[in-house]
Predicted model as a PDB file, atoms N, CA, C, CB and O in Angstrom, pLDDT in the B-factor column:
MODEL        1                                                                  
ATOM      1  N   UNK A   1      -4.296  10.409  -1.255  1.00 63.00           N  
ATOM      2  CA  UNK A   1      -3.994   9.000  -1.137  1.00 63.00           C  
ATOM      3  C   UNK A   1      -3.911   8.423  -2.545  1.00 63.00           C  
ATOM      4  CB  UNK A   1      -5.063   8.256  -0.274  1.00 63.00           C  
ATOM      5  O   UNK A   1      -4.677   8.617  -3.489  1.00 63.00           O  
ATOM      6  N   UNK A   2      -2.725   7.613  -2.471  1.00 69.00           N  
ATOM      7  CA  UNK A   2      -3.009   6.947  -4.159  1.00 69.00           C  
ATOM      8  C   UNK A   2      -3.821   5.808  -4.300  1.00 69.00           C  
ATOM      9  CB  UNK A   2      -1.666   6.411  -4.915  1.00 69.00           C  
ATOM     10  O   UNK A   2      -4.138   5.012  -3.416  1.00 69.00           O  
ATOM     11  N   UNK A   3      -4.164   5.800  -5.623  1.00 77.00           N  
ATOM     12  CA  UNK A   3      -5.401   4.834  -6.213  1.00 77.00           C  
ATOM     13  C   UNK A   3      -4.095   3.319  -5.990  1.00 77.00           C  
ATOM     14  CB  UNK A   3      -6.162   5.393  -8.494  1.00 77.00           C  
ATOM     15  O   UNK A   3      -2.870   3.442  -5.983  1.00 77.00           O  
ATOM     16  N   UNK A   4      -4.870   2.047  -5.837  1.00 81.00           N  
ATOM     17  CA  UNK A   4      -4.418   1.080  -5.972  1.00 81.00           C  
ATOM     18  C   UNK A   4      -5.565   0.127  -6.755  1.00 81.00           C  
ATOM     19  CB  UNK A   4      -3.908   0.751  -4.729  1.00 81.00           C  
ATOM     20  O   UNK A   4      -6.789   0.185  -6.636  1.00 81.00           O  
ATOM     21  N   UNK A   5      -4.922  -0.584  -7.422  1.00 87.00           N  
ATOM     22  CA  UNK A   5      -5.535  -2.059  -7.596  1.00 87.00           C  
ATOM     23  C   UNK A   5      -6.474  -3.072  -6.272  1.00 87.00           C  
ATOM     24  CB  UNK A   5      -4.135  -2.917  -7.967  1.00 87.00           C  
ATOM     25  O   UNK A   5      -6.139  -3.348  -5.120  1.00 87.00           O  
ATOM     26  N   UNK A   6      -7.531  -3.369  -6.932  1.00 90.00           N  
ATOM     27  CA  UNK A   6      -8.354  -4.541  -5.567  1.00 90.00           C  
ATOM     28  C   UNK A   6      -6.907  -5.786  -5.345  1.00 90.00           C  
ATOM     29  CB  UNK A   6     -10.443  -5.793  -6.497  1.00 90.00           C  
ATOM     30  O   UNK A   6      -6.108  -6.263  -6.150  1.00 90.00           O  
ATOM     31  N   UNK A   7      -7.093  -5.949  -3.949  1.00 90.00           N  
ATOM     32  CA  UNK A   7      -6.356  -7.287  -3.891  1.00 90.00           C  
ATOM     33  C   UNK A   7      -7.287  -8.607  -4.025  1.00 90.00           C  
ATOM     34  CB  UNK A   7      -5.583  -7.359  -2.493  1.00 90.00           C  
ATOM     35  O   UNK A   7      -8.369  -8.796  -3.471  1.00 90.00           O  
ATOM     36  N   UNK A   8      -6.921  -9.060  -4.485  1.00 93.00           N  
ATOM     37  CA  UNK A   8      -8.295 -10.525  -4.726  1.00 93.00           C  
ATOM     38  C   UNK A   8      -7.055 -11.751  -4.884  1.00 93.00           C  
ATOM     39  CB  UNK A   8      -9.708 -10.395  -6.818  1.00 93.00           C  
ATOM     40  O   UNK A   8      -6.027 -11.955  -5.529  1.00 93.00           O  
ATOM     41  N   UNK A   9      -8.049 -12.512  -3.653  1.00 94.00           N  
ATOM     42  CA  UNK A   9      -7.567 -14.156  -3.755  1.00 94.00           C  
ATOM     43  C   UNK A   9      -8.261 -14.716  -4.032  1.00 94.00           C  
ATOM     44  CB  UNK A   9      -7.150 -14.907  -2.840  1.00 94.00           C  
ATOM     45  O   UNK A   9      -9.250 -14.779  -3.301  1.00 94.00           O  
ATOM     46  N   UNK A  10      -8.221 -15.598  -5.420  1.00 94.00           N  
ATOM     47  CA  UNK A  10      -9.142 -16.633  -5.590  1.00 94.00           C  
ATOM     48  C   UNK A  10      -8.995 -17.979  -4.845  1.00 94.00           C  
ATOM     49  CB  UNK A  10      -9.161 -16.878  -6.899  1.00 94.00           C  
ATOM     50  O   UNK A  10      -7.918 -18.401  -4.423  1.00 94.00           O  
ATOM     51  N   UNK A  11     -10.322 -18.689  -4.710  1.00 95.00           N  
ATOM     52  CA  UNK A  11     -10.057 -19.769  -4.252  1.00 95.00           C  
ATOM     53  C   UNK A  11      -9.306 -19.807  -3.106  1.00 95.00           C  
ATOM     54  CB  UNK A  11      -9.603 -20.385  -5.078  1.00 95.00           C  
ATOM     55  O   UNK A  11      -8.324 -20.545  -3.175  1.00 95.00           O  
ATOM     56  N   UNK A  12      -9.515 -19.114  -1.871  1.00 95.00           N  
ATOM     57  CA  UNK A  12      -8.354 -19.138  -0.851  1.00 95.00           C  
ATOM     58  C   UNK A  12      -9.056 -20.123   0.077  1.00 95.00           C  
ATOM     59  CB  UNK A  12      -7.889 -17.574  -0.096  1.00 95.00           C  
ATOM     60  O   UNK A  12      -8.370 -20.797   0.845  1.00 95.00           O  
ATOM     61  N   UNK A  13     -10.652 -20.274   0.046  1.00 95.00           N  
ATOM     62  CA  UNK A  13     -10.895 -21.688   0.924  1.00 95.00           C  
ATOM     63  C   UNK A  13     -10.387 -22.950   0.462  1.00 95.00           C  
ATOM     64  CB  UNK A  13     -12.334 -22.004   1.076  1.00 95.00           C  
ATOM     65  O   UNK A  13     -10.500 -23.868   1.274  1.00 95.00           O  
ATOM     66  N   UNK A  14      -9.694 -23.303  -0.977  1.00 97.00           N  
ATOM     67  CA  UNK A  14      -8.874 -24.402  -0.999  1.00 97.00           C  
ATOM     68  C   UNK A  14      -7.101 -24.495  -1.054  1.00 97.00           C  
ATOM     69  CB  UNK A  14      -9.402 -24.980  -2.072  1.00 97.00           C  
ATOM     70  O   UNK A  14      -6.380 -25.410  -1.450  1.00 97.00           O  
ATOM     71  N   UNK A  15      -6.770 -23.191  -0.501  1.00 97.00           N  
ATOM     72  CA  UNK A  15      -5.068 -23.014  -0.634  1.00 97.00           C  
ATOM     73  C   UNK A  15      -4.881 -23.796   0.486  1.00 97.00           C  
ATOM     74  CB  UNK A  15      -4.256 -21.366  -0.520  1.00 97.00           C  
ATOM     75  O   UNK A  15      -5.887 -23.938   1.181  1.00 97.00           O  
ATOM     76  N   UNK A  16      -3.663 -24.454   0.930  1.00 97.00           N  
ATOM     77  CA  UNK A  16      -3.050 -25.063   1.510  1.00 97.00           C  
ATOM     78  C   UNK A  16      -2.485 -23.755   2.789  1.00 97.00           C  
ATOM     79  CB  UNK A  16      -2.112 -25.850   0.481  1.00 97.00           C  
ATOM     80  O   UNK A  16      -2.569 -22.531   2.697  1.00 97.00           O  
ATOM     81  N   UNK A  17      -2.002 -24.479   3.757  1.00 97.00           N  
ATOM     82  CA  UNK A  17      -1.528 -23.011   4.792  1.00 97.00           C  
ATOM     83  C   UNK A  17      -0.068 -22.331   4.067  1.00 97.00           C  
ATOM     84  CB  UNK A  17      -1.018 -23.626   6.833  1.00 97.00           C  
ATOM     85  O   UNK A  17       0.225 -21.137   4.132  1.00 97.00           O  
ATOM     86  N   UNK A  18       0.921 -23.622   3.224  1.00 97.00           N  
ATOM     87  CA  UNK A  18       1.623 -22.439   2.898  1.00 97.00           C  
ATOM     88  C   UNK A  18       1.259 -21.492   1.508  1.00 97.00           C  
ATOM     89  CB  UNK A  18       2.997 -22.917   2.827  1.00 97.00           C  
ATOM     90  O   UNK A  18       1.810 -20.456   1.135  1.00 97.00           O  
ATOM     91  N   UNK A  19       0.446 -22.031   1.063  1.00 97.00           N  
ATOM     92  CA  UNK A  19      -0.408 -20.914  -0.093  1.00 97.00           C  
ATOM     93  C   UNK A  19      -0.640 -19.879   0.522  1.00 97.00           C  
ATOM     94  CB  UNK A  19      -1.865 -21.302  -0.719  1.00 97.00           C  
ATOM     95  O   UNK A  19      -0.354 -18.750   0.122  1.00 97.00           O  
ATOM     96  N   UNK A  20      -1.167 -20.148   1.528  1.00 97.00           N  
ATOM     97  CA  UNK A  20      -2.375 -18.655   2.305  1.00 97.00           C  
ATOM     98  C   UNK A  20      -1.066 -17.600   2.534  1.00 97.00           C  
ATOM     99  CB  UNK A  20      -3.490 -19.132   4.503  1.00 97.00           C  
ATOM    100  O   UNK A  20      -0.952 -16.428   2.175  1.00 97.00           O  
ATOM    101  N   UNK A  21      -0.077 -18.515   3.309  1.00 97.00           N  
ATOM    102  CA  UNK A  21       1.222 -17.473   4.013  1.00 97.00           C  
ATOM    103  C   UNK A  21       2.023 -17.020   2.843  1.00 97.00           C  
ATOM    104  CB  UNK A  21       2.422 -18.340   5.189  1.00 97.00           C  
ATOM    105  O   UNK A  21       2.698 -16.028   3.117  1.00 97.00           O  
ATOM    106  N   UNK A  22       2.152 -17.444   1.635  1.00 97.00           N  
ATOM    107  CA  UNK A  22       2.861 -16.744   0.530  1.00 97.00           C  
ATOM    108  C   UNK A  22       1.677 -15.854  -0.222  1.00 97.00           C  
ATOM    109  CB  UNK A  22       3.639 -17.900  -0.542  1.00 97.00           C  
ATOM    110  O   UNK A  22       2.037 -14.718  -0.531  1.00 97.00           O  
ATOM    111  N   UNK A  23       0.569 -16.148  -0.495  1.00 96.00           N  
ATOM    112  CA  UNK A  23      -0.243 -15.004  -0.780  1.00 96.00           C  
ATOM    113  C   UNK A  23      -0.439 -13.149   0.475  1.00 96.00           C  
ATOM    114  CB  UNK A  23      -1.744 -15.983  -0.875  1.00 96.00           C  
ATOM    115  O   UNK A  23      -0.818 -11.982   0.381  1.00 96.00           O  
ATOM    116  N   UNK A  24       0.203 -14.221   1.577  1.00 96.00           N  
ATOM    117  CA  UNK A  24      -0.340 -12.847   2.883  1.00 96.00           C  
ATOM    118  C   UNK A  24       1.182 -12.113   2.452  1.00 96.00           C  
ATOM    119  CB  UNK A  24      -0.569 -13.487   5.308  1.00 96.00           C  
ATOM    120  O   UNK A  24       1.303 -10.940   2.099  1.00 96.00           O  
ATOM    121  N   UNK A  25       2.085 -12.925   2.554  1.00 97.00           N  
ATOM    122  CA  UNK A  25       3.500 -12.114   2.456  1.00 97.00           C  
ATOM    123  C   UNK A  25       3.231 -11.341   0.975  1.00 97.00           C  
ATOM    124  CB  UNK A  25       5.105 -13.307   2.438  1.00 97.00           C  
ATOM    125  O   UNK A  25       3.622 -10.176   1.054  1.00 97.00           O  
ATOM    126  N   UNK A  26       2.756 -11.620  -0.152  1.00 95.00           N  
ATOM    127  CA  UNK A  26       2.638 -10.779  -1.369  1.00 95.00           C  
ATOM    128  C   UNK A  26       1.924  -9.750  -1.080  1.00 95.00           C  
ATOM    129  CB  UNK A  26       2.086 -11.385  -2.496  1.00 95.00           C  
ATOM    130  O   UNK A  26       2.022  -8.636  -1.594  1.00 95.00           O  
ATOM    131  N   UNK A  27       0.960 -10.194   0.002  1.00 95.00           N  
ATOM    132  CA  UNK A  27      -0.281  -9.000  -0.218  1.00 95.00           C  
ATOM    133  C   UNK A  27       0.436  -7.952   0.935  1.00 95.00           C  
ATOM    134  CB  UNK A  27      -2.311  -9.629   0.291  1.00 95.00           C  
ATOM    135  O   UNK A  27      -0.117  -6.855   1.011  1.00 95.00           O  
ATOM    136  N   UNK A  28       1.505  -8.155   1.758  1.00 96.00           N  
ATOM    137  CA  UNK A  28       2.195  -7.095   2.833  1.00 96.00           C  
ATOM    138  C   UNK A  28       3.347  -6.826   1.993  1.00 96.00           C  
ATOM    139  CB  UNK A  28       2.651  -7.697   4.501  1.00 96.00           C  
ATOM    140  O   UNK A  28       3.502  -5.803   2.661  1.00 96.00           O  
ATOM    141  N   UNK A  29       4.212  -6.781   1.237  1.00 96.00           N  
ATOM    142  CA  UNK A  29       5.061  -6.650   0.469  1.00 96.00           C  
ATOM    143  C   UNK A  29       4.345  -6.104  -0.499  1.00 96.00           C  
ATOM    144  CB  UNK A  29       5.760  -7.671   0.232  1.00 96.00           C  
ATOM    145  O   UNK A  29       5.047  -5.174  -0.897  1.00 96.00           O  
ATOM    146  N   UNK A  30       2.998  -6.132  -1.351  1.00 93.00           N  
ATOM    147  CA  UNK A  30       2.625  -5.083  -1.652  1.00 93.00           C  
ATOM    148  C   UNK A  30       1.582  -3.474  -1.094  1.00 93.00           C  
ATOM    149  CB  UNK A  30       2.354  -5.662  -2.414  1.00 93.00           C  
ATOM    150  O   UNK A  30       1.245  -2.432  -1.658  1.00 93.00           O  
ATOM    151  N   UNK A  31       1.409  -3.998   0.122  1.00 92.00           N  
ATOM    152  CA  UNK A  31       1.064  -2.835   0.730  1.00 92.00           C  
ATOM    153  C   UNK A  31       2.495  -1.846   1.148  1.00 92.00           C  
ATOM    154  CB  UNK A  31       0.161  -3.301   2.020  1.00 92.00           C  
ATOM    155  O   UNK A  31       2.515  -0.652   0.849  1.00 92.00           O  
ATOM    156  N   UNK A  32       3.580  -2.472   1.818  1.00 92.00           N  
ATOM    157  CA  UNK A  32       4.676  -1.724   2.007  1.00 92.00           C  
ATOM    158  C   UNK A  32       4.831  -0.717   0.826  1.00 92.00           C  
ATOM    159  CB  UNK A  32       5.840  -2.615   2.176  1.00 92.00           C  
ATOM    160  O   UNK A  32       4.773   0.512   0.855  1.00 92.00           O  
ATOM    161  N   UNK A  33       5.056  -1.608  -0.274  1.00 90.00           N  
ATOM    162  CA  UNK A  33       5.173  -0.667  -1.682  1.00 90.00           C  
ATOM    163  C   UNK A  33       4.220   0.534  -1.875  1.00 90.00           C  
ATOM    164  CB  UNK A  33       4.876  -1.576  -2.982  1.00 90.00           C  
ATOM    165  O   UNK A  33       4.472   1.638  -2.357  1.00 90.00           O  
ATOM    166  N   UNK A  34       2.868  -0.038  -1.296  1.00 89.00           N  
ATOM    167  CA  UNK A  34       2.166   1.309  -1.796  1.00 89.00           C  
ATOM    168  C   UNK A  34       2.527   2.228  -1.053  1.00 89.00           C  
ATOM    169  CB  UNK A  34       0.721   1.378  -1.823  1.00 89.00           C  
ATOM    170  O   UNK A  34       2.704   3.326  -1.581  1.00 89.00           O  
ATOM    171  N   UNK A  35       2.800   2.047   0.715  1.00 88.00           N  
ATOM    172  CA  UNK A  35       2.539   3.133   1.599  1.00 88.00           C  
ATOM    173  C   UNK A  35       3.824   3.945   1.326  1.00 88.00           C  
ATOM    174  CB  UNK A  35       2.286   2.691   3.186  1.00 88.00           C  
ATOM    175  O   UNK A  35       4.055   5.143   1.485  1.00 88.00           O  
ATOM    176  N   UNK A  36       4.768   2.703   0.761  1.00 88.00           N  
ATOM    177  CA  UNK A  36       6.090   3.638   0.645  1.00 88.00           C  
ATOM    178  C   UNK A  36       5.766   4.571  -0.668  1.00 88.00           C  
ATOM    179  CB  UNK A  36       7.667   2.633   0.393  1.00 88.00           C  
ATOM    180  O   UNK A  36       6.053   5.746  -0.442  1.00 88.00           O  
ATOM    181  N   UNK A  37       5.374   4.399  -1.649  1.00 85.00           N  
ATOM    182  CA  UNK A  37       4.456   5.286  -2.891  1.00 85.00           C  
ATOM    183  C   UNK A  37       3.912   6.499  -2.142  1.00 85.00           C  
ATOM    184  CB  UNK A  37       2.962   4.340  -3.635  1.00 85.00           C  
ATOM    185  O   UNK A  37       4.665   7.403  -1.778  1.00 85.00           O  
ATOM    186  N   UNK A  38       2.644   6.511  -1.925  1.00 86.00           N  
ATOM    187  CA  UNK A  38       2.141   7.253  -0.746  1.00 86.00           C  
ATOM    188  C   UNK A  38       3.003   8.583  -0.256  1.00 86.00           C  
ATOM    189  CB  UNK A  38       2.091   6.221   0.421  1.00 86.00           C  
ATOM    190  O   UNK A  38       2.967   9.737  -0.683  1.00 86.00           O  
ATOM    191  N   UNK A  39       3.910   7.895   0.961  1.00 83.00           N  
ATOM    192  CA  UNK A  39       4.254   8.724   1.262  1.00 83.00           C  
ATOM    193  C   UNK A  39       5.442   9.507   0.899  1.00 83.00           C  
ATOM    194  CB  UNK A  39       4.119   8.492   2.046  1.00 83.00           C  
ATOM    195  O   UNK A  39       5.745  10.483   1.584  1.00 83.00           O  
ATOM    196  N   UNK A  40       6.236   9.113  -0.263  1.00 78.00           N  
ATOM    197  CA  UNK A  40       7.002   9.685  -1.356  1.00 78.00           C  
ATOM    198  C   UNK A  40       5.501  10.421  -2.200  1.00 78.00           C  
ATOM    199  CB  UNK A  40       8.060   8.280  -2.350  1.00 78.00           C  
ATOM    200  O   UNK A  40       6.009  11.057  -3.124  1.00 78.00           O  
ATOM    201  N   UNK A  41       4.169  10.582  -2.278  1.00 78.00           N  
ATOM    202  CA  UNK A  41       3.721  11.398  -3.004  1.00 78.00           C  
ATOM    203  C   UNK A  41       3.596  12.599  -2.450  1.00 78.00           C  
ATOM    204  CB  UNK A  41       2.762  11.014  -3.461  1.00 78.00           C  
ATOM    205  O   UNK A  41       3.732  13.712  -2.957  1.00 78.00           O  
ATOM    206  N   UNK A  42       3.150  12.072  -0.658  1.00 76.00           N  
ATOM    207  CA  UNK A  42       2.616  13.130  -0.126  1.00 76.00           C  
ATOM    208  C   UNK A  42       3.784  14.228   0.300  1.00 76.00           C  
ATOM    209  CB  UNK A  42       1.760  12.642   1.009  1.00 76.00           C  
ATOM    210  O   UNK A  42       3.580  15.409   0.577  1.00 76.00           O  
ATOM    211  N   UNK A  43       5.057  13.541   0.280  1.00 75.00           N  
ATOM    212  CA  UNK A  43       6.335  14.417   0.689  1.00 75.00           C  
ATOM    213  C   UNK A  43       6.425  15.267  -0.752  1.00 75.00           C  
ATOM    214  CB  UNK A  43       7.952  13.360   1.113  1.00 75.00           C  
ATOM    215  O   UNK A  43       6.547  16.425  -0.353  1.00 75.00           O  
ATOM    216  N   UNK A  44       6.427  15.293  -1.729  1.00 75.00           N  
ATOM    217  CA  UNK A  44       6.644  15.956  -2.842  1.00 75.00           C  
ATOM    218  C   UNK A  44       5.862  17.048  -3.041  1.00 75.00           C  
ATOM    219  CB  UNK A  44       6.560  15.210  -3.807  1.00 75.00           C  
ATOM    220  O   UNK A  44       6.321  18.117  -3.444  1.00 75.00           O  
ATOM    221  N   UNK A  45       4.448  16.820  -2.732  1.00 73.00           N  
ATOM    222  CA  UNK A  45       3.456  17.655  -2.841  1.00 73.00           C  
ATOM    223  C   UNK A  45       3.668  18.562  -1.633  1.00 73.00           C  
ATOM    224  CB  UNK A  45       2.131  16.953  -2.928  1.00 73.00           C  
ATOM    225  O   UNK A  45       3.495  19.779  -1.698  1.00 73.00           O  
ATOM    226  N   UNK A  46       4.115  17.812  -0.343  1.00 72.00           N  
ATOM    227  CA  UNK A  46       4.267  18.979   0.984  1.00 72.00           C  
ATOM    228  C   UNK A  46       5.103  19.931   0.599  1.00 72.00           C  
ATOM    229  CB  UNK A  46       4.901  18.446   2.429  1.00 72.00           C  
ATOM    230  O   UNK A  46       4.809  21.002   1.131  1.00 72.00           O  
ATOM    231  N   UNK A  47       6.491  20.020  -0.462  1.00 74.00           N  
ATOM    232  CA  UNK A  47       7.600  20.652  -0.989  1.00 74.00           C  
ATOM    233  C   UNK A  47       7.253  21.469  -1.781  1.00 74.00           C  
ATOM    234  CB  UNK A  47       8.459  19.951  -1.515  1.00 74.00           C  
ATOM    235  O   UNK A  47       8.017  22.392  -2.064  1.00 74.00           O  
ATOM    236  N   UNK A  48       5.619  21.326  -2.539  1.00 68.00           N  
ATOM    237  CA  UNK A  48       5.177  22.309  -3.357  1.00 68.00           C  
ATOM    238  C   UNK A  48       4.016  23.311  -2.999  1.00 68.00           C  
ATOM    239  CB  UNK A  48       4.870  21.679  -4.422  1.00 68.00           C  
ATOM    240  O   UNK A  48       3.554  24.150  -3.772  1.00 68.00           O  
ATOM    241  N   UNK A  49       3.637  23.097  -1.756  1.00 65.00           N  
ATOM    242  CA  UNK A  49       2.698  23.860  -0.649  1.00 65.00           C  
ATOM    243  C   UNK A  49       3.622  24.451  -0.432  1.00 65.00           C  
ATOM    244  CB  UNK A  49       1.949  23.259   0.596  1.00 65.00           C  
ATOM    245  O   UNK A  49       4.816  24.167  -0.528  1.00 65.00           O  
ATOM    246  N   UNK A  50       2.605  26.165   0.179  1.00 66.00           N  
ATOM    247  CA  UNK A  50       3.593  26.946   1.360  1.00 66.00           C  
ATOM    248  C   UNK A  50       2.948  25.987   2.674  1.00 66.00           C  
ATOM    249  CB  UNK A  50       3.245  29.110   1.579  1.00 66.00           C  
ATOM    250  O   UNK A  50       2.038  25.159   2.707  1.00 66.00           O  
ATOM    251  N   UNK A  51       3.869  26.520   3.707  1.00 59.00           N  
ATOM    252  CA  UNK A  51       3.846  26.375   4.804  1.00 59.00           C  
ATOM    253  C   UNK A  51       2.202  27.284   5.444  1.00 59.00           C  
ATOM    254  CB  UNK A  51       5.357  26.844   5.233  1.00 59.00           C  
ATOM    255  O   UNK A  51       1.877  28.368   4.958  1.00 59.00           O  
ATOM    256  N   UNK A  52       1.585  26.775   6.259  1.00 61.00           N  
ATOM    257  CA  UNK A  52       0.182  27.099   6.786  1.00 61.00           C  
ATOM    258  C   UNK A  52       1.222  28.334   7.774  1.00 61.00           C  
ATOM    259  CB  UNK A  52      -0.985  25.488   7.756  1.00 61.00           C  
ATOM    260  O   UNK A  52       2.350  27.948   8.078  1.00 61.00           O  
ATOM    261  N   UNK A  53       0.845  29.567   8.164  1.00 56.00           N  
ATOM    262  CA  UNK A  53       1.416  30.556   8.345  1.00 56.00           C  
ATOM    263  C   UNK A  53       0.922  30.475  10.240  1.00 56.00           C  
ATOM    264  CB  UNK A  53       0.906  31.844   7.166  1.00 56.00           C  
ATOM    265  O   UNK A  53      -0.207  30.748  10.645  1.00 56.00           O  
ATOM    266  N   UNK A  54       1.939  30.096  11.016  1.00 52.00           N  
ATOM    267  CA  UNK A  54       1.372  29.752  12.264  1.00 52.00           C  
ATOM    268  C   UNK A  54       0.590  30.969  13.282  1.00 52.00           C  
ATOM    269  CB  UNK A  54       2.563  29.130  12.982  1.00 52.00           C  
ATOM    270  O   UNK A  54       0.820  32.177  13.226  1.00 52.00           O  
ATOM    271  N   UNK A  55      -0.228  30.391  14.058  1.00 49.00           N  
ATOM    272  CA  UNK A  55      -0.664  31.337  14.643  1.00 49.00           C  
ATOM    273  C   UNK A  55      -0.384  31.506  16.581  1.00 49.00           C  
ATOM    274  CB  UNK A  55      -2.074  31.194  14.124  1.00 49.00           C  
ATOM    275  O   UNK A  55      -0.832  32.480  17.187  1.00 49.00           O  
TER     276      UNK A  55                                                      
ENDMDL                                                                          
END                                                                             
């Protein structure tokens, strides 16, 4: 799994509701990014494994 950065909102008991909803859309727009990271790591690394030899 890759390392990420903490997400931290400051002050989110005084954001306004559309503060909160443009901080939530940053914070899902950057999770997309990671998982899409992720799983472009884990596909690269599956390409450099053999295959588990079935039984």
């Amino acid at each position: 799994m890759a390392w990420t950065r903490p997400h931290l909102l400051f002050r989110a008991n005084r954001l306004s509701p559309a503060e909160l909803d443009a901080a939530g859309e940053a914070y899902a727009a950057r999770l997309r990014r990671w998982m899409a990271a992720t799983a472009q790591s884990v596909a690269a690394r599956a390409r450099l494994l053999p295959l588990a030899a079935e039984a």
